[in-house]
C-alpha positions in Angstrom: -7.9 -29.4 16.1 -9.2 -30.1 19.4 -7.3 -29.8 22.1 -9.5 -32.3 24.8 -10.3 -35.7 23.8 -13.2 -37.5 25.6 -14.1 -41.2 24.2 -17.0 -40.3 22.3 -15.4 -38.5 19.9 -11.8 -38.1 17.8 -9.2 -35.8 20.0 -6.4 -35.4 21.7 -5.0 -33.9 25.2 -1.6 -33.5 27.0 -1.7 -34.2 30.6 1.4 -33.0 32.9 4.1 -35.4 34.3 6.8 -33.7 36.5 9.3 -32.6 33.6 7.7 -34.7 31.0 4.4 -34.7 29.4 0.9 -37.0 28.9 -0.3 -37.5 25.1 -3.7 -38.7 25.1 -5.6 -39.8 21.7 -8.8 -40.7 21.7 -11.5 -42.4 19.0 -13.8 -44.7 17.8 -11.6 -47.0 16.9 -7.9 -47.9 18.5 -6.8 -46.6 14.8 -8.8 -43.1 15.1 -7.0 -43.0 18.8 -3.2 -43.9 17.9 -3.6 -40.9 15.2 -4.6 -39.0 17.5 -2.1 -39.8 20.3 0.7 -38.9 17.2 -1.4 -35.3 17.1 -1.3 -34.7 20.4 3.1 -35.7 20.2 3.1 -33.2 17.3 1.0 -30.7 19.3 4.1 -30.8 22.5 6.5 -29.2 19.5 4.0 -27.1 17.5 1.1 -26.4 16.5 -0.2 -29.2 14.1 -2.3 -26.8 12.2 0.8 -25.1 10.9 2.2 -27.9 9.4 1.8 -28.3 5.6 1.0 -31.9 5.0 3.0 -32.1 1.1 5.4 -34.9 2.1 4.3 -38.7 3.3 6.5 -40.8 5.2 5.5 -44.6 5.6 5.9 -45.9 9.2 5.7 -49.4 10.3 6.3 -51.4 13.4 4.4 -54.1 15.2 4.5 -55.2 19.0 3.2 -58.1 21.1 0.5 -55.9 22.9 -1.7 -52.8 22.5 0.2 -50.7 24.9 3.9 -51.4 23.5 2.7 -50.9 19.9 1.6 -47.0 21.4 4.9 -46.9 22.1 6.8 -48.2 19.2 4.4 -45.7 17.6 5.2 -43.5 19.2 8.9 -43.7 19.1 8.8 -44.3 15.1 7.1 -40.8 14.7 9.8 -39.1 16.8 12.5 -40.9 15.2 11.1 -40.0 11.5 10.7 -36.3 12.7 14.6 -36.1 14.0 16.2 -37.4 11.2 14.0 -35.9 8.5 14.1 -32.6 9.9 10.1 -33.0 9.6 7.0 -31.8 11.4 4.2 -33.9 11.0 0.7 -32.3 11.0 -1.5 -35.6 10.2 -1.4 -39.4 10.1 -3.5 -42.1 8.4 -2.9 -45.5 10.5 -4.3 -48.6 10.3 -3.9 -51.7 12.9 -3.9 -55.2 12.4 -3.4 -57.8 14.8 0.4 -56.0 16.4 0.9 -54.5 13.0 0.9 -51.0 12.0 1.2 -49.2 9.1 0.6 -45.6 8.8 1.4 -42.6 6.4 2.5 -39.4 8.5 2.0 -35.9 6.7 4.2 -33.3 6.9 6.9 -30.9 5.6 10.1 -29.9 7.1 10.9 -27.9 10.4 10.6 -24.3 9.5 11.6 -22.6 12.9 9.9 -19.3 11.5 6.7 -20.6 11.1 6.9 -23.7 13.4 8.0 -22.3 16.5 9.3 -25.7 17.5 9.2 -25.6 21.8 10.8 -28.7 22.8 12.2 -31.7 21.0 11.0 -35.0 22.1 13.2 -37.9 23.4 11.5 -40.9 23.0 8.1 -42.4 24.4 8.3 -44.2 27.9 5.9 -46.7 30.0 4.9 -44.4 32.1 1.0 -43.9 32.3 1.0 -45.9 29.6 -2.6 -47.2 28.7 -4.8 -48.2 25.5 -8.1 -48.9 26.7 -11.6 -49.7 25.4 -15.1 -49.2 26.7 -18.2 -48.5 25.5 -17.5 -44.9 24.6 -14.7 -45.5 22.1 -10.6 -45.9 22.3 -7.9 -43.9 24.7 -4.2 -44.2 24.4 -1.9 -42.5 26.5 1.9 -42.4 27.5 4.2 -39.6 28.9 7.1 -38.9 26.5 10.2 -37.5 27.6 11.0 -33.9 26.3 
């Protein structure tokens, strides 16, 4: 799992904000980058690498723009990972129009294995950003921990 994301290829970063933190997912497409960006959430509690991925969820949610879907995104990950009690360690997410619909992988919180660091409130506007250029898709918001 790579922890640096640069626009020609699939990754994700954190970036520091005062108390908070930056998630940053980057790809080829703005799918490949919002998976990422729900990598790089996972990555501010654990280590996705350690979660087994032997239980989908379905997530759906749908916004006027780009950058408010990132959030709702976002915010639908976190909410499915507090009231499961779940990890998630991968995602597949597809985009249409300001529809999404994704599958997120995981299993439930083992604090042995996990190590869980911080739980995540909620995603915010700040830094908030899905851009395109010629080398690929970034998407980026601070989420408050």
């Amino acid at each position: 799992m790579s922890t640096t994301a640069t626009a020609a290829r699939s990754g994700w970063a954190h970036f520091s904000h005062d108390a908070d933190i930056g998630v940053i997912g980057a790809g080829a497409t703005k799918a490949e980058a919002f998976r990422q960006a729900a990598l790089a959430l996972t990555a501010v509690v654990t280590d996705p690498g350690r979660v087994r991925l032997v239980e989908p969820v379905r997530v759906s949610c749908e916004a006027q723009n780009d950058e408010l879907l990132l959030v709702e995104w976002l915010d639908a990950v976190i909410y499915e990972m507090a009231v499961r009690s779940m990890l998630f360690g991968d995602f597949s997410v597809a985009i249409e129009g300001g529809h999404l619909r994704a599958t997120a992988y995981g299993e439930a919180v083992d604090v042995d294995r996990h190590e869980p660091a911080v739980e995540i409130k909620g995603a915010t506007l700040t830094a908030l950003q899905v851009v395109h250029d010629a080398e690929g898709w970034r998407a980026q918001c601070v989420v408050d921990v």
